[in-house]
N, C-alpha and C positions, 0 to 999 in steps of 0.2 A: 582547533578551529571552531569558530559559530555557526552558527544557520539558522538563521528566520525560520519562523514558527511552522510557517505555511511549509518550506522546506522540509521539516524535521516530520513534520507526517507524512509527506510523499515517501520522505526515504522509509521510515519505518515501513509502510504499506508495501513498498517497492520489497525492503528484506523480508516481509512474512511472506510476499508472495513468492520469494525464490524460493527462502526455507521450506516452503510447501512441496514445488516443484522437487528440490531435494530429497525431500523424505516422501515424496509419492504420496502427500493426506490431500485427496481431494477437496476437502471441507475448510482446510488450511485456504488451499489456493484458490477456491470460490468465494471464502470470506474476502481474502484479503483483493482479489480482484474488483469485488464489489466498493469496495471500501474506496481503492485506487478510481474507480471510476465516480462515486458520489462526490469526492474530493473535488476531482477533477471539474464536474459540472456546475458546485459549489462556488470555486475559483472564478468560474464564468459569469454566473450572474452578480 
């Protein structure tokens, strides 16, 4: 399957921050939260 660009970093961002959740690395799931949310605001403007 494809997925648009803009896509393909949500998902990535979306899986580092499970993996984080997973493995318990706080610093895992603060990055990648962060990252999810700069996207996100990105997207908006």
């Amino acid at each position: 399957f494809e997925l648009q660009e803009s896509e393909q970093t949500r998902i990535i961002l979306k899986i580092l921050l499970y993996a984080g959740i997973i493995i318990r690395d706080p610093q895992i799931v603060q990055a990648a939260a962060s990252e999810v949310q700069q996207n996100e605001i990105n997207q908006k403007s």
